[in-house]
PDB file of N, H, CA, C and O in Angstrom:
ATOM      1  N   UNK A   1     -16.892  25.110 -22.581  1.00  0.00           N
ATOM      2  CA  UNK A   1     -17.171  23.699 -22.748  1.00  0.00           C
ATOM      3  C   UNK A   1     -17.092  23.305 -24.216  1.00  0.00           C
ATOM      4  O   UNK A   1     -16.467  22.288 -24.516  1.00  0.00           O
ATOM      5  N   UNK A   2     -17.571  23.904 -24.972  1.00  0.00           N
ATOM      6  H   UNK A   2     -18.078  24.730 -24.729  1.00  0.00           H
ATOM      7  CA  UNK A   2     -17.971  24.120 -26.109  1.00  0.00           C
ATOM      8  C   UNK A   2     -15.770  23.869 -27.214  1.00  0.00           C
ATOM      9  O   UNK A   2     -15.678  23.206 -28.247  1.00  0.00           O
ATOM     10  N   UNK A   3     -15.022  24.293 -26.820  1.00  0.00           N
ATOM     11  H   UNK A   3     -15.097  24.831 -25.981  1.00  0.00           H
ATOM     12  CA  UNK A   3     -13.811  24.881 -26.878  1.00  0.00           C
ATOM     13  C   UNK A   3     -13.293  23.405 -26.738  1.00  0.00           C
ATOM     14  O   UNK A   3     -12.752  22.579 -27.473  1.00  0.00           O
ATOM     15  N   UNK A   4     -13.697  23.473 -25.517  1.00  0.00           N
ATOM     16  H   UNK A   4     -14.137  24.144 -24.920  1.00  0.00           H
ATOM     17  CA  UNK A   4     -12.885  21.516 -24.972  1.00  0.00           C
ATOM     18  C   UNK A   4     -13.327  20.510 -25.457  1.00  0.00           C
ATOM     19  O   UNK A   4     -12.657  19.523 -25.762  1.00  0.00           O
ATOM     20  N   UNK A   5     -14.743  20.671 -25.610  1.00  0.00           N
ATOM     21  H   UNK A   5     -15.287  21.473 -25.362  1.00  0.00           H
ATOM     22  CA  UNK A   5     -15.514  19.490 -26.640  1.00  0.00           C
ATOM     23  C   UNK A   5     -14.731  19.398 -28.174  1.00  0.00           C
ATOM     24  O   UNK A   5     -14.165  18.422 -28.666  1.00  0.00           O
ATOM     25  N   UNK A   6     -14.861  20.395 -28.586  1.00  0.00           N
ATOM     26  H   UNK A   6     -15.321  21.188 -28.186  1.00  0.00           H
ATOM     27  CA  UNK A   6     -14.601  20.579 -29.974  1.00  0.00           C
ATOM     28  C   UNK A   6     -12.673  20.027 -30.126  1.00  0.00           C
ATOM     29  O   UNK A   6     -12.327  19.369 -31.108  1.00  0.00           O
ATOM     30  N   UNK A   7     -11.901  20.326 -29.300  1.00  0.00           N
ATOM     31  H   UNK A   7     -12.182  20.860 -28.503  1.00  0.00           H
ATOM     32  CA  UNK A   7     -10.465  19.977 -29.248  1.00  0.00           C
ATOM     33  C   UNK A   7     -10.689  18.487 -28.766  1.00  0.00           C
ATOM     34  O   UNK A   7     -10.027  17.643 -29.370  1.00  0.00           O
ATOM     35  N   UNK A   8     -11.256  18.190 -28.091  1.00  0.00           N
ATOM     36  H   UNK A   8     -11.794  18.876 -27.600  1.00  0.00           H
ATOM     37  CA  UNK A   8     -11.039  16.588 -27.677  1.00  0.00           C
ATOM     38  C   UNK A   8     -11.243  15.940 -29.138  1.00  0.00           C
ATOM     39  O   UNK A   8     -10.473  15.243 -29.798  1.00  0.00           O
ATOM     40  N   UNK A   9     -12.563  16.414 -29.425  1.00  0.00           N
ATOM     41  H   UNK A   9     -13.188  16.980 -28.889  1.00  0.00           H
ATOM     42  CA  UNK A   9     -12.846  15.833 -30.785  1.00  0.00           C
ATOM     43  C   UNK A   9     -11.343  15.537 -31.764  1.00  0.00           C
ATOM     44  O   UNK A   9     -10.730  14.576 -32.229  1.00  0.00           O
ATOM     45  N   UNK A  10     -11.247  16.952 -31.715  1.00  0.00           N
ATOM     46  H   UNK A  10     -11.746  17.732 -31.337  1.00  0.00           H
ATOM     47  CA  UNK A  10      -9.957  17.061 -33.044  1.00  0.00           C
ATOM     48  C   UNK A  10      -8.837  15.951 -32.592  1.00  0.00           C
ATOM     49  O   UNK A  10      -8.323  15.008 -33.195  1.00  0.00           O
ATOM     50  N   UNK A  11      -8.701  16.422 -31.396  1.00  0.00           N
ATOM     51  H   UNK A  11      -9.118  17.188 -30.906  1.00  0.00           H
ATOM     52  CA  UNK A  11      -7.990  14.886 -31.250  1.00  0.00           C
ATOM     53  C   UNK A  11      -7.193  13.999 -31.484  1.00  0.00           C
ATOM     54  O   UNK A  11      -6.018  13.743 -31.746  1.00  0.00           O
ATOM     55  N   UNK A  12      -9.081  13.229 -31.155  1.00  0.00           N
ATOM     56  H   UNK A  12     -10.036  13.437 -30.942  1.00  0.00           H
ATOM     57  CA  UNK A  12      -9.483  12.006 -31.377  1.00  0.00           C
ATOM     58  C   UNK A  12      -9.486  11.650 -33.041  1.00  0.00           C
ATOM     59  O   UNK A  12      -8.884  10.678 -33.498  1.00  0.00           O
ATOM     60  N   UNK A  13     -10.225  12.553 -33.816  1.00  0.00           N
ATOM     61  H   UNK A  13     -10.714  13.342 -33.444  1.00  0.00           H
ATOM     62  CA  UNK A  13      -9.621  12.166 -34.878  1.00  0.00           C
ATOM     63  C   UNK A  13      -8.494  12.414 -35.788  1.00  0.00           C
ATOM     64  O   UNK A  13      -8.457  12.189 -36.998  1.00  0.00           O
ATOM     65  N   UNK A  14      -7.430  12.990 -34.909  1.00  0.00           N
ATOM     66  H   UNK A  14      -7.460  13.173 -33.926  1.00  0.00           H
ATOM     67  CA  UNK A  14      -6.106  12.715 -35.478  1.00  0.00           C
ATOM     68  C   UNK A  14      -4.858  11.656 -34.795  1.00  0.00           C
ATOM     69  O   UNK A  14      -3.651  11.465 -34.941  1.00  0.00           O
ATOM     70  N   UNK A  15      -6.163  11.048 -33.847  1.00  0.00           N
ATOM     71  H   UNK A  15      -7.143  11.203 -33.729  1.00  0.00           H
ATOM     72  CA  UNK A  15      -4.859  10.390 -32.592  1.00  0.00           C
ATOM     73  C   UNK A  15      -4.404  10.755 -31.837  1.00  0.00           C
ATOM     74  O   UNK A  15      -3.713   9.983 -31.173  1.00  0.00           O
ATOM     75  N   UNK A  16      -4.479  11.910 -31.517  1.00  0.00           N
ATOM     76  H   UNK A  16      -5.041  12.537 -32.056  1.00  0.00           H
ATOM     77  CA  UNK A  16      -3.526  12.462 -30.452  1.00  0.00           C
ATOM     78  C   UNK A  16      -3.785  12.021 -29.128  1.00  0.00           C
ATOM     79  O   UNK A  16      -3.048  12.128 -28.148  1.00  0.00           O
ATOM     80  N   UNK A  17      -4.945  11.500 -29.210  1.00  0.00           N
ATOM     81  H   UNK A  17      -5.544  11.413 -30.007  1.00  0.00           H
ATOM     82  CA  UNK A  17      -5.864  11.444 -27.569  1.00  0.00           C
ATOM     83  C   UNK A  17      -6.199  10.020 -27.825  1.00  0.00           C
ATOM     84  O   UNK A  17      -6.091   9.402 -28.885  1.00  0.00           O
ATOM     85  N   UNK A  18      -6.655   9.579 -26.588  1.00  0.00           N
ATOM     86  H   UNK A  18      -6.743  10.081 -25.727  1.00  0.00           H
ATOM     87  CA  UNK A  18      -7.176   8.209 -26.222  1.00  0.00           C
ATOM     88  C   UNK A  18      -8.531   7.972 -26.757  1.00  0.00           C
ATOM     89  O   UNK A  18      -9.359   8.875 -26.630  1.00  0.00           O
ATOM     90  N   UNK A  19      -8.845   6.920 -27.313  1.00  0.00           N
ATOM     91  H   UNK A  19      -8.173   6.187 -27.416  1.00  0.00           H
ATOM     92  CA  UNK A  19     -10.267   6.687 -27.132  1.00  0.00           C
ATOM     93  C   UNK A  19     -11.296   6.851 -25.855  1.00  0.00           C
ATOM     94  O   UNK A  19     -10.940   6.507 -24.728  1.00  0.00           O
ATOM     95  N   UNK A  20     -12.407   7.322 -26.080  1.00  0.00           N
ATOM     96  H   UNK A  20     -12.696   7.601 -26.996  1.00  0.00           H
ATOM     97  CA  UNK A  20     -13.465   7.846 -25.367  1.00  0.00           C
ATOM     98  C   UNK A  20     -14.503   6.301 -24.828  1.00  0.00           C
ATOM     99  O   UNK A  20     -15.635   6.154 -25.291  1.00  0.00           O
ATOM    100  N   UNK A  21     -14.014   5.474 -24.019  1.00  0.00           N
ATOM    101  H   UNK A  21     -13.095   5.593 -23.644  1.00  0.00           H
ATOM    102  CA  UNK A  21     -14.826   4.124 -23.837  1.00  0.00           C
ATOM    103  C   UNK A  21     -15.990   4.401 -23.675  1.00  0.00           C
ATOM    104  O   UNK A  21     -16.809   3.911 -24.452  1.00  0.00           O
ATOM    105  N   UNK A  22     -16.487   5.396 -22.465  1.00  0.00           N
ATOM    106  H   UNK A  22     -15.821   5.794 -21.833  1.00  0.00           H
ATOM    107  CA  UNK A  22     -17.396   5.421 -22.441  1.00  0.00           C
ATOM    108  C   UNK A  22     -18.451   6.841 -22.760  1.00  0.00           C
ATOM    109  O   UNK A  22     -18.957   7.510 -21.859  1.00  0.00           O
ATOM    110  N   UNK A  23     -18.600   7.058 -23.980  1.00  0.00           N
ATOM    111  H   UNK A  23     -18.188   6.514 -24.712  1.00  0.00           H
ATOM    112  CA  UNK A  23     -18.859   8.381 -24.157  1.00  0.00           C
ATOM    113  C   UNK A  23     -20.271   8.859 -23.584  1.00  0.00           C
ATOM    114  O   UNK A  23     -20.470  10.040 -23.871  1.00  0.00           O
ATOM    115  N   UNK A  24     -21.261   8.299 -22.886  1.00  0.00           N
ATOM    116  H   UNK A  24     -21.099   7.340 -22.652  1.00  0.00           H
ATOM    117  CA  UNK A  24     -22.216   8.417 -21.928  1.00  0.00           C
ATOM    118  C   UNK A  24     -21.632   9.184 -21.069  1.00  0.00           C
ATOM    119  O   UNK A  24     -21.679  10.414 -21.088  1.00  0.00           O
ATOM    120  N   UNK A  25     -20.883   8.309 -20.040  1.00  0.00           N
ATOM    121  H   UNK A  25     -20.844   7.310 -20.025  1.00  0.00           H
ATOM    122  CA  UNK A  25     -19.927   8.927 -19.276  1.00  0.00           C
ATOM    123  C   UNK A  25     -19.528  10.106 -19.359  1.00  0.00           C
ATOM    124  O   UNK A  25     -20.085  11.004 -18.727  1.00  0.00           O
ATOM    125  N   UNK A  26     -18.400  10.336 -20.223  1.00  0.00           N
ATOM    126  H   UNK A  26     -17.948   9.607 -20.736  1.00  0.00           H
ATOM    127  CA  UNK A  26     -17.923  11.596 -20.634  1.00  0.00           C
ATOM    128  C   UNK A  26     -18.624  12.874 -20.888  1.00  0.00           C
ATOM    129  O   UNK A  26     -18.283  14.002 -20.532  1.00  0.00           O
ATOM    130  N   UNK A  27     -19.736  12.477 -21.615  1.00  0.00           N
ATOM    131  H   UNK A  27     -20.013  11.560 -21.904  1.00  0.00           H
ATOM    132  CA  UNK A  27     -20.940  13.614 -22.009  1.00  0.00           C
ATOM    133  C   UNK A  27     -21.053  14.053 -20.181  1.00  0.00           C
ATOM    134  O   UNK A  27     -20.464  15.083 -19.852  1.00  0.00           O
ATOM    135  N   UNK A  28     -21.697  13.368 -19.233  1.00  0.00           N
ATOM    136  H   UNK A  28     -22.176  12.532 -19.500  1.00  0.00           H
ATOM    137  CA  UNK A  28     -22.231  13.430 -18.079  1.00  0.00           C
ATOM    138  C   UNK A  28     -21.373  14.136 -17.389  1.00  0.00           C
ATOM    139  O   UNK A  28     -21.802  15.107 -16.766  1.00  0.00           O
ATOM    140  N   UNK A  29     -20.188  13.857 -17.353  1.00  0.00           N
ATOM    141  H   UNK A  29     -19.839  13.069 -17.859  1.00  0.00           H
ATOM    142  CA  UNK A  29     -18.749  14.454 -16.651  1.00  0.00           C
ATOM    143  C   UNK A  29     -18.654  15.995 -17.189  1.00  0.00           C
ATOM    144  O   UNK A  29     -18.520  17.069 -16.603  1.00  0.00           O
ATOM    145  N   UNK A  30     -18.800  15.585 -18.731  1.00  0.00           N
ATOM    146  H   UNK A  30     -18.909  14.713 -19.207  1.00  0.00           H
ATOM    147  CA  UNK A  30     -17.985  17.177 -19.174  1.00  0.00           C
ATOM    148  C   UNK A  30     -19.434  18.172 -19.209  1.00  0.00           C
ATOM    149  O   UNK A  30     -19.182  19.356 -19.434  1.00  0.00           O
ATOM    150  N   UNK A  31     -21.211  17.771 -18.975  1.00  0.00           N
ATOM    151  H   UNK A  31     -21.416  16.809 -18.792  1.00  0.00           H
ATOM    152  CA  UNK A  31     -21.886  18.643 -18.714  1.00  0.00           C
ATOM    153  C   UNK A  31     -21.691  19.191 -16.927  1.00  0.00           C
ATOM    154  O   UNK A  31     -21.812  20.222 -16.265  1.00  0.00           O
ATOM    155  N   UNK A  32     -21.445  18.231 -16.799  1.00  0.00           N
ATOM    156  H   UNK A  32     -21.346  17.393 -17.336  1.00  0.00           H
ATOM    157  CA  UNK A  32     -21.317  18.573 -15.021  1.00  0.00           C
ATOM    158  C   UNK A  32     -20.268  19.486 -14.584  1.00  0.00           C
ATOM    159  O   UNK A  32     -20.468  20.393 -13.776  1.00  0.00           O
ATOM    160  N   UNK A  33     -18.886  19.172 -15.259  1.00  0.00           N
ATOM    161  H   UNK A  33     -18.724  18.435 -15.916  1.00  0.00           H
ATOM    162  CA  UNK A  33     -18.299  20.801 -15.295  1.00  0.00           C
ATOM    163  C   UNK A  33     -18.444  22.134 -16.038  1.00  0.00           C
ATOM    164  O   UNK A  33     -17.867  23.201 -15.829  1.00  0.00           O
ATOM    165  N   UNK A  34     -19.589  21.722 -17.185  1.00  0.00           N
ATOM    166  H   UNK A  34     -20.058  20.855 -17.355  1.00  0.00           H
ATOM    167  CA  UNK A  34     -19.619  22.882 -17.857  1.00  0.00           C
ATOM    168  C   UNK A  34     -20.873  23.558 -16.651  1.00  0.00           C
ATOM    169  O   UNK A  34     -20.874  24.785 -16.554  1.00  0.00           O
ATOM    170  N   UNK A  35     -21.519  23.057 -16.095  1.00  0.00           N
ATOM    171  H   UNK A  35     -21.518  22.060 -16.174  1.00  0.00           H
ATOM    172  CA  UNK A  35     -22.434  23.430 -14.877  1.00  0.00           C
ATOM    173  C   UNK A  35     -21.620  24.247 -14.509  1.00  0.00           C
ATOM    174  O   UNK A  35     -21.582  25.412 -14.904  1.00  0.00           O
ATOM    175  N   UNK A  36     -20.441  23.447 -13.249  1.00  0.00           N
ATOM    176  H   UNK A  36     -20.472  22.501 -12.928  1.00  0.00           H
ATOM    177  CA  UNK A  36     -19.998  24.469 -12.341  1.00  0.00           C
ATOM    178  C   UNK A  36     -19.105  25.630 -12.534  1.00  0.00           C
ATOM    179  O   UNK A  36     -18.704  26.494 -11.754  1.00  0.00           O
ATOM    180  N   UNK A  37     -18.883  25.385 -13.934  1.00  0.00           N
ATOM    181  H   UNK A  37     -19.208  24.683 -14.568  1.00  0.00           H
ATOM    182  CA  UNK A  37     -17.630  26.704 -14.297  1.00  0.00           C
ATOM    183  C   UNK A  37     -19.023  27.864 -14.650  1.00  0.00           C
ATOM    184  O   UNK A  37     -18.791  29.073 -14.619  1.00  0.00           O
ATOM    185  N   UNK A  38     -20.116  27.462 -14.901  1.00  0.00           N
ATOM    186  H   UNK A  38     -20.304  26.480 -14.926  1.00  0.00           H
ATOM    187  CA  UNK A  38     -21.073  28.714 -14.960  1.00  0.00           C
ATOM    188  C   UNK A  38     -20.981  28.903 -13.682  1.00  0.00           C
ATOM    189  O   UNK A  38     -19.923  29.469 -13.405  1.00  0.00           O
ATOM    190  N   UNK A  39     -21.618  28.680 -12.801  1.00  0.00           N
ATOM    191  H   UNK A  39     -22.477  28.220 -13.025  1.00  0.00           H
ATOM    192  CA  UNK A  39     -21.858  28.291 -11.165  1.00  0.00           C
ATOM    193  C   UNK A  39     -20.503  29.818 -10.587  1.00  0.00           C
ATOM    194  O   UNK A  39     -20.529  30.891  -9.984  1.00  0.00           O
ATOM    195  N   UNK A  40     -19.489  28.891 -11.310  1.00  0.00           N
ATOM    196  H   UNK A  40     -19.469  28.020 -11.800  1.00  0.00           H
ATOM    197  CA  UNK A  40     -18.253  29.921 -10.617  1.00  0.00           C
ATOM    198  C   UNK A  40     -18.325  31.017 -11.026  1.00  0.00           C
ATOM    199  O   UNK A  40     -18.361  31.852 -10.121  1.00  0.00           O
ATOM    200  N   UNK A  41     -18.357  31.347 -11.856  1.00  0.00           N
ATOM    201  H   UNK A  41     -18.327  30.670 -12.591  1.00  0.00           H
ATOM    202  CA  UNK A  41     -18.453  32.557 -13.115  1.00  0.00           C
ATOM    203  C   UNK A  41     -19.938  33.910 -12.113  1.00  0.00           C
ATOM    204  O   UNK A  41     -19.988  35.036 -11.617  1.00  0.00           O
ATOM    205  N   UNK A  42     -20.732  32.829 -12.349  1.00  0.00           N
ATOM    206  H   UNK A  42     -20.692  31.915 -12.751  1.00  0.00           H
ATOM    207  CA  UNK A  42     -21.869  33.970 -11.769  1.00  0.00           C
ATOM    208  C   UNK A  42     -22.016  33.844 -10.132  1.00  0.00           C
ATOM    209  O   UNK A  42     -23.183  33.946  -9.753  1.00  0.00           O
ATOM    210  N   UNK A  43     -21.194  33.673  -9.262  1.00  0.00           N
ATOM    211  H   UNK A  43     -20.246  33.590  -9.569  1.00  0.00           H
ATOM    212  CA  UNK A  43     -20.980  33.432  -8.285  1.00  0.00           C
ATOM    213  C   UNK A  43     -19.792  33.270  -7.470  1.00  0.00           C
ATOM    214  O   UNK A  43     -19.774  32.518  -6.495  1.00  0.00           O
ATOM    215  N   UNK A  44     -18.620  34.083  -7.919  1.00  0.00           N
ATOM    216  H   UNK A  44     -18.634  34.694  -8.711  1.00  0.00           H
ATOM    217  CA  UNK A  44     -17.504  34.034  -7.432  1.00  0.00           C
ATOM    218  C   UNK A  44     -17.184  34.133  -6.151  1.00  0.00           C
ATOM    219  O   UNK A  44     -16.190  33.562  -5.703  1.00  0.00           O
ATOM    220  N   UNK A  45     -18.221  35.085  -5.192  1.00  0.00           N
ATOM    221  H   UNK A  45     -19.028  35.549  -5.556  1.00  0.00           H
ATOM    222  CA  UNK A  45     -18.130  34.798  -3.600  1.00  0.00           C
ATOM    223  C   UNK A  45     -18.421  33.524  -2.861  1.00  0.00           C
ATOM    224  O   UNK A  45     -18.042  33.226  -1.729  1.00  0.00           O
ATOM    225  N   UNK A  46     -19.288  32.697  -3.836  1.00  0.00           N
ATOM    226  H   UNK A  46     -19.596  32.939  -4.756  1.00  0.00           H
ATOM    227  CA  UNK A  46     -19.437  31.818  -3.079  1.00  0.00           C
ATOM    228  C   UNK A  46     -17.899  30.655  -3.307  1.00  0.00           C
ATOM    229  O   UNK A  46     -17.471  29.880  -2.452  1.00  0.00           O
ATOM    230  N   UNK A  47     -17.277  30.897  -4.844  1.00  0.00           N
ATOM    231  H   UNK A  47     -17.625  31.526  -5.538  1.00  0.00           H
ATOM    232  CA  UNK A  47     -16.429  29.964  -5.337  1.00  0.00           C
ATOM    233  C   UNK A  47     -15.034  30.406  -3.935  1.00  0.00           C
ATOM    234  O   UNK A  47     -14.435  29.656  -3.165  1.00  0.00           O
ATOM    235  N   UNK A  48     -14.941  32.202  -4.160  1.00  0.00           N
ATOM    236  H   UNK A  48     -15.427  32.812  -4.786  1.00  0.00           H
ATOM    237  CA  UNK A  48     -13.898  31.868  -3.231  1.00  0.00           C
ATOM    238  C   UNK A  48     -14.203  31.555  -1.202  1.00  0.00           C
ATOM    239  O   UNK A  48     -13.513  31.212  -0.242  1.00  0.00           O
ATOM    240  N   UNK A  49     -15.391  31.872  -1.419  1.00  0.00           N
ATOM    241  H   UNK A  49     -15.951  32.151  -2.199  1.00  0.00           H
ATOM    242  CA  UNK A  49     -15.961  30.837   0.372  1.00  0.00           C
ATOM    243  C   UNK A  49     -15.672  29.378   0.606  1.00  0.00           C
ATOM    244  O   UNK A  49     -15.808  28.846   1.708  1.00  0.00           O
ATOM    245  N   UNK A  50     -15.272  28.765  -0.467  1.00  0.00           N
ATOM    246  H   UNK A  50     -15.162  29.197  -1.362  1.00  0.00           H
ATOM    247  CA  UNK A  50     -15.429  27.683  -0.928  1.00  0.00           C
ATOM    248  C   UNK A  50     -14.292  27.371  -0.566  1.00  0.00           C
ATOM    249  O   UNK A  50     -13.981  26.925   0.539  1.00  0.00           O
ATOM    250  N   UNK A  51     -13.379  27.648  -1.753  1.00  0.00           N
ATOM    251  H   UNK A  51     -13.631  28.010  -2.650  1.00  0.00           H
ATOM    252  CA  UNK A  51     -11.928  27.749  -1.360  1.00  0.00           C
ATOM    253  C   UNK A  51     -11.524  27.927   0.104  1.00  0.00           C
ATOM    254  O   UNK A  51     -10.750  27.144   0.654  1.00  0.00           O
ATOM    255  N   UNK A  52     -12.111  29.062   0.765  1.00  0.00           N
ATOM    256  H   UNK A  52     -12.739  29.699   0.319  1.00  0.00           H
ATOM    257  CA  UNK A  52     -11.330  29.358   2.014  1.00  0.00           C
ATOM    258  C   UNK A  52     -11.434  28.396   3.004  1.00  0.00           C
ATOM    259  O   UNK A  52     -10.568  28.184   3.852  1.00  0.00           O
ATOM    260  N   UNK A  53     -12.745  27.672   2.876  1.00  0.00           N
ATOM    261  H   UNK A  53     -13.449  27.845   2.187  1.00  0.00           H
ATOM    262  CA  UNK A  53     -12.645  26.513   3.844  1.00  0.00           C
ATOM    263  C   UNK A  53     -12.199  25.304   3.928  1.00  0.00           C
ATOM    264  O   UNK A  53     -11.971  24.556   4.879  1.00  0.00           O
ATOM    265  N   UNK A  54     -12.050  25.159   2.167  1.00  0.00           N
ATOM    266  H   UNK A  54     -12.235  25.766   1.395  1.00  0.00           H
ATOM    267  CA  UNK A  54     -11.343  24.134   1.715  1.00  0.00           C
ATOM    268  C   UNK A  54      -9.876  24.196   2.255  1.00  0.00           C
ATOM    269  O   UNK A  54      -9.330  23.213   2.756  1.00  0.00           O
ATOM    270  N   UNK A  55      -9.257  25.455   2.116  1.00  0.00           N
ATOM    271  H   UNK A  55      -9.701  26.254   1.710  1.00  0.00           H
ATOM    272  CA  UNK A  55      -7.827  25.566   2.862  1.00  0.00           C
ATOM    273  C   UNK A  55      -7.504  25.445   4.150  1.00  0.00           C
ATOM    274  O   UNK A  55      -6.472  24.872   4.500  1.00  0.00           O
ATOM    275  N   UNK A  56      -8.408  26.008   5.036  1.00  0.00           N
ATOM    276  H   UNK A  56      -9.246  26.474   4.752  1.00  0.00           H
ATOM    277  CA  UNK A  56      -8.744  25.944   6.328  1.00  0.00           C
ATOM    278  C   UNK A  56      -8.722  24.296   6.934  1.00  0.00           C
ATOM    279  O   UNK A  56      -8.289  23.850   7.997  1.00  0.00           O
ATOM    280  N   UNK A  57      -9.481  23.526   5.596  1.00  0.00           N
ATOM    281  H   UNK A  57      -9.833  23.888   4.733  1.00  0.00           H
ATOM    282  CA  UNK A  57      -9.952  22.440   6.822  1.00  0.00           C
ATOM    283  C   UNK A  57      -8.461  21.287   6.203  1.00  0.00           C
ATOM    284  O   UNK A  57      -8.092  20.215   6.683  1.00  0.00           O
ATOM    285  N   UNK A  58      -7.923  22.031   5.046  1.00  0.00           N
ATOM    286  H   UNK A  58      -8.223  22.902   4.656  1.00  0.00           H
ATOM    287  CA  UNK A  58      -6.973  21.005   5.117  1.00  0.00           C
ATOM    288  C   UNK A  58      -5.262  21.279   5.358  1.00  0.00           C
ATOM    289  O   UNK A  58      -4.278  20.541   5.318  1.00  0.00           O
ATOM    290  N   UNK A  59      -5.529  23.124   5.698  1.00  0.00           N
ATOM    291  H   UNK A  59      -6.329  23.724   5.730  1.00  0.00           H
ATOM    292  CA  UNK A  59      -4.253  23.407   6.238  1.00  0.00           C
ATOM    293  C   UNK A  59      -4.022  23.570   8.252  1.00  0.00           C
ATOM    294  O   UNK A  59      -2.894  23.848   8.658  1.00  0.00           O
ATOM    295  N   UNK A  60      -5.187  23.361   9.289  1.00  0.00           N
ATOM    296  H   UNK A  60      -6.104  23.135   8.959  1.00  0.00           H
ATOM    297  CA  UNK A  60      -6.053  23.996  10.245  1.00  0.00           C
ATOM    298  C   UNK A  60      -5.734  22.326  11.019  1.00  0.00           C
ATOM    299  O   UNK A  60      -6.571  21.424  10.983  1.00  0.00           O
ATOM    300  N   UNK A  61      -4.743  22.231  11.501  1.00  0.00           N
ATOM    301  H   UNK A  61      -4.063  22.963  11.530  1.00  0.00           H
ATOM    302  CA  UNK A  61      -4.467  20.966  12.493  1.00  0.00           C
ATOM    303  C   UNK A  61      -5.700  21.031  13.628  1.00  0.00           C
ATOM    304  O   UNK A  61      -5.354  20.391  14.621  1.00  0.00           O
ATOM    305  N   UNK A  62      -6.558  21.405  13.721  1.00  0.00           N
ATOM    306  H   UNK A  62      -6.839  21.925  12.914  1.00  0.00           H
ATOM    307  CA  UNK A  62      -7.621  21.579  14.691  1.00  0.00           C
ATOM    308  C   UNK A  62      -8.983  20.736  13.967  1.00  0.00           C
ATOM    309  O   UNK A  62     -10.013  20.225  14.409  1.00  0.00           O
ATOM    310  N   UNK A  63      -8.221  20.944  12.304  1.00  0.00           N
ATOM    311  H   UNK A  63      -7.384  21.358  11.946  1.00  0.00           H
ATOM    312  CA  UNK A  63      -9.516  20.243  11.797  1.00  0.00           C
ATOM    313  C   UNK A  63      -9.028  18.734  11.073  1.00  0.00           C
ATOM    314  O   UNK A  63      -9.322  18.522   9.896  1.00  0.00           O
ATOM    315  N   UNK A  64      -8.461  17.980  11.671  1.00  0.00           N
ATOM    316  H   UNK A  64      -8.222  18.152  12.627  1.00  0.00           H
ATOM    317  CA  UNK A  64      -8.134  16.911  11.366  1.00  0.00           C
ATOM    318  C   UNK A  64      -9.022  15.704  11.092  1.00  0.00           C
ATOM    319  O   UNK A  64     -10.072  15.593  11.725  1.00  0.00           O
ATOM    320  N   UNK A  65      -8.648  14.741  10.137  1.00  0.00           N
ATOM    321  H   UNK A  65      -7.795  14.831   9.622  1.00  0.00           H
ATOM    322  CA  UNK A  65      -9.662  13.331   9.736  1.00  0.00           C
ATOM    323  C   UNK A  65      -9.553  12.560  10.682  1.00  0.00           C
ATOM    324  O   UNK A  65      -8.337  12.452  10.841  1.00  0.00           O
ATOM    325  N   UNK A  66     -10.198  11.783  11.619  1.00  0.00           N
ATOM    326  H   UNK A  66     -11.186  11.871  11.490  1.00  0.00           H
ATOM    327  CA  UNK A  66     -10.155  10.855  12.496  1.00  0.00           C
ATOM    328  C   UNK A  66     -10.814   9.561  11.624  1.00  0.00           C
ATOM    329  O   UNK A  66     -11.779   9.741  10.881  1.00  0.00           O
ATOM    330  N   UNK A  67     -10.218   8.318  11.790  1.00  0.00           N
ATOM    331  H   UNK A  67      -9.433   8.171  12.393  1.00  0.00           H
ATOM    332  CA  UNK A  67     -10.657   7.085  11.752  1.00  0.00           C
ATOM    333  C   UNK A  67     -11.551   6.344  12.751  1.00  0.00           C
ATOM    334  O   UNK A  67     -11.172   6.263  13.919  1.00  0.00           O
ATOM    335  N   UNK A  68     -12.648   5.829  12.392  1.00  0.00           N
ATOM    336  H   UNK A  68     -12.955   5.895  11.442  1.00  0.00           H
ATOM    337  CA  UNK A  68     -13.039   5.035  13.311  1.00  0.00           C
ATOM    338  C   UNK A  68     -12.805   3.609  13.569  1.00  0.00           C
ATOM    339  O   UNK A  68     -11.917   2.999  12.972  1.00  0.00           O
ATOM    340  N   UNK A  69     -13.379   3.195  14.220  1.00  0.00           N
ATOM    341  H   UNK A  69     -14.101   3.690  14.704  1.00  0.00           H
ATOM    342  CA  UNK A  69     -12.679   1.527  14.734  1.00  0.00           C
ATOM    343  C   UNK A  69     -12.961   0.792  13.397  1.00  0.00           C
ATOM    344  O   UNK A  69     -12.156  -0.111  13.170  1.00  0.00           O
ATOM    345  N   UNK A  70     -13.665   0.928  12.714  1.00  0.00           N
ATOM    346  H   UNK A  70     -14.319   1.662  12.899  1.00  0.00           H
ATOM    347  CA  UNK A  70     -14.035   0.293  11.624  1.00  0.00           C
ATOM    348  C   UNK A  70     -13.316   0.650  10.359  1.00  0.00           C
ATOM    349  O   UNK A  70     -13.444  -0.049   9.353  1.00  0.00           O
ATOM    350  N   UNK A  71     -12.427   1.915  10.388  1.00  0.00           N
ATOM    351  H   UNK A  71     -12.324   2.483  11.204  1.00  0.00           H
ATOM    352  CA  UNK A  71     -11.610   2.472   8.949  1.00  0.00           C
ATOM    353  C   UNK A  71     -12.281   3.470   8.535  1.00  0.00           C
ATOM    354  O   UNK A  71     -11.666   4.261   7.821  1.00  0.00           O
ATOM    355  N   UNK A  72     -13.284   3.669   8.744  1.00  0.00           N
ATOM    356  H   UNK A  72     -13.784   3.026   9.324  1.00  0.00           H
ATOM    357  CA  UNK A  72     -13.849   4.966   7.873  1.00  0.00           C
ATOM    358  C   UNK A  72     -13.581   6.015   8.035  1.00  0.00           C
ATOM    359  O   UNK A  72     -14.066   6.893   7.322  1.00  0.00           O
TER     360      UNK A  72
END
């Protein structure tokens, strides 16, 4: 996190990158993945359980999205 923070920075102050509108935001976003890349790191069975169902439910014609009368 620490790596990506510090390069966004650099950047930003050479231009290379966009301005940061809302840097609240951003802080909130980029702690929330620095969360789950720990998360993954000390927990890799669960990261690839994760994955497998993720593939399952979106490669698995049995597990298809239905709409209701309303769109949802």
């Amino acid at each position: 996190m620490l790596l990506h923070l510090s390069t966004r920075l650099r950047d930003l102050r050479y231009g290379r990158a966009p301005d940061i509108e809302n840097l609240r935001g951003y802080l909130v976003s980029a702690l929330i993945h620095a969360a789950f890349e720990q998360l993954r790191r000390r927990c890799p069975g669960r990261t690839r359980l994760q994955n497998r169902i993720r593939y399952l439910l979106r490669n698995d014609a049995r597990f298809e999205l239905w709409k209701t009368v309303a769109g949802e």
